[in-house]
C-alpha positions as CSV (number, residue, x, y, z in Angstrom):
1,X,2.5,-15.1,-67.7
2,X,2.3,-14.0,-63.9
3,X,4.9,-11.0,-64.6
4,X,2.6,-10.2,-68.0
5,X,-0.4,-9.9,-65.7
6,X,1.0,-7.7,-62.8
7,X,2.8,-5.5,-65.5
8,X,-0.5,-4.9,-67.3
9,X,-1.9,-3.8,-64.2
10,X,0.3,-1.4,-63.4
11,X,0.6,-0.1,-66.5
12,X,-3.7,0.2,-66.5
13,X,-3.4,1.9,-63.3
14,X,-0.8,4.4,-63.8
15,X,-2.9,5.4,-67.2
16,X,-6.3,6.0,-64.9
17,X,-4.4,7.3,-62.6
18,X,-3.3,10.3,-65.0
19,X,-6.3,10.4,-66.9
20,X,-8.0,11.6,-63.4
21,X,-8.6,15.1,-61.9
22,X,-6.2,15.6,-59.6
23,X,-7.0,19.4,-59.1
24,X,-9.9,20.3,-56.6
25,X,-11.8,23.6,-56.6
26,X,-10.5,25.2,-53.0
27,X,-13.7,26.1,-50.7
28,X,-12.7,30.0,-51.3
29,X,-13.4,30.0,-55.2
30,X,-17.1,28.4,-55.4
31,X,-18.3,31.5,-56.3
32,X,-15.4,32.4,-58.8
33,X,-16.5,31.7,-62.7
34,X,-15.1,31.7,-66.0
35,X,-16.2,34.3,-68.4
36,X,-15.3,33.8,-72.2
37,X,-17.3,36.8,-73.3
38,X,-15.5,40.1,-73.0
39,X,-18.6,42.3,-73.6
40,X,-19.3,40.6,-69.7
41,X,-16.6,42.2,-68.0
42,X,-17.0,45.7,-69.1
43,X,-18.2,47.1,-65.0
44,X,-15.3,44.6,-63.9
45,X,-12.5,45.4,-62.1
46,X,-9.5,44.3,-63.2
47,X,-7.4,42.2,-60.8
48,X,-4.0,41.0,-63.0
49,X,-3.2,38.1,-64.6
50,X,-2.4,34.5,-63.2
51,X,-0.7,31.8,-65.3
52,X,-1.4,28.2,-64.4
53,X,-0.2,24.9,-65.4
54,X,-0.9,21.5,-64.7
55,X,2.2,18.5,-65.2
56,X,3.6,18.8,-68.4
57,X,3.2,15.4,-69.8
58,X,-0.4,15.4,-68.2
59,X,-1.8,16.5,-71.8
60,X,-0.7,13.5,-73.1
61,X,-3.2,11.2,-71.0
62,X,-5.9,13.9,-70.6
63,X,-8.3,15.5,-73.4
64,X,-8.1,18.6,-74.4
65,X,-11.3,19.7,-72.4
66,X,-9.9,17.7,-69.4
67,X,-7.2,19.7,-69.6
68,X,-8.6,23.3,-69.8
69,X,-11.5,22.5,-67.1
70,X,-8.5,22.0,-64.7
71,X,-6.6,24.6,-65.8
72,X,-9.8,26.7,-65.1
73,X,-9.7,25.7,-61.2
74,X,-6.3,25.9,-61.0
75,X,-7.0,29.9,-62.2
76,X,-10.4,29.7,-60.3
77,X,-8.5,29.1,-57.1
78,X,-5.9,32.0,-58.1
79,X,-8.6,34.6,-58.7
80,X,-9.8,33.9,-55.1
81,X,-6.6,34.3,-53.5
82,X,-6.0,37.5,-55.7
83,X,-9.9,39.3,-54.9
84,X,-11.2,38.5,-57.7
85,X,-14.6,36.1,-58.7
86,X,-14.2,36.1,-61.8
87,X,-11.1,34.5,-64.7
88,X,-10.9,34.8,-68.5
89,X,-8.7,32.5,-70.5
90,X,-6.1,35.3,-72.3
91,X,-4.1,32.8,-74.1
92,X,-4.3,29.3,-75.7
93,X,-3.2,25.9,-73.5
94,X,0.5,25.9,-74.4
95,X,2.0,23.0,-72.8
96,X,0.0,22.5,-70.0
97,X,-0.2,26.5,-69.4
98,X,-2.3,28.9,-69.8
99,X,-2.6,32.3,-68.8
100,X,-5.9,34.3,-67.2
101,X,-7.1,37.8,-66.7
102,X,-8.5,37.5,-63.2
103,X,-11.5,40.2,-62.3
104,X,-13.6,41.2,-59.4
105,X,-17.2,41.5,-61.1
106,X,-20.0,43.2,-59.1
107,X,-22.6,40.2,-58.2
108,X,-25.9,40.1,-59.6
């Protein structure tokens, strides 16, 4: 019974543990946001695309809105290194991947 107990503990706290964010938005891309409408980005500049994935079996513990608001920081953080404040999902989550047109937007 004692081994029962200690292996359903681990196994609860290796599921919460992968159900959990592990991906942080880096001080640098605050500003940078995710644009879904196209019409938006029309006085953009256009920066290049980033592809970003998270762990491959991480899908399997996450939602699928779990999943694409990390891969949206991961691609946040990318724009930021890359001059740009501002992503736009170009593909569908394959496999924990997804790929992002990253822009430089004038601000408002």
């Amino acid at each position: 019974m004692k081994n029962f107990t200690i292996n359903t503990l681990l196994l609860g706290t290796a599921v919460a543990l992968a159900a959990c964010s592990f991906v942080s938005l880096n001080p640098q891309a605050q500003n940078t946001t995710v644009s879904t409408n196209t019409n938006a980005l029309s006085n953009c500049k256009f920066m290049g695309n980033t592809n970003v994935s998270l762990w491959s079996k991480a899908g399997t513990f996450q939602s699928q809105s779990t999943s694409e608001s990390q891969l949206d920081t991961l691609a946040r953080n990318e724009a930021a290194t890359m001059g740009g404040n501002t992503v736009s999902p170009e593909s569908a989550i394959n496999n924990g991947q997804r790929t992002y047109r990253v822009y430089n937007c004038p601000s408002n």
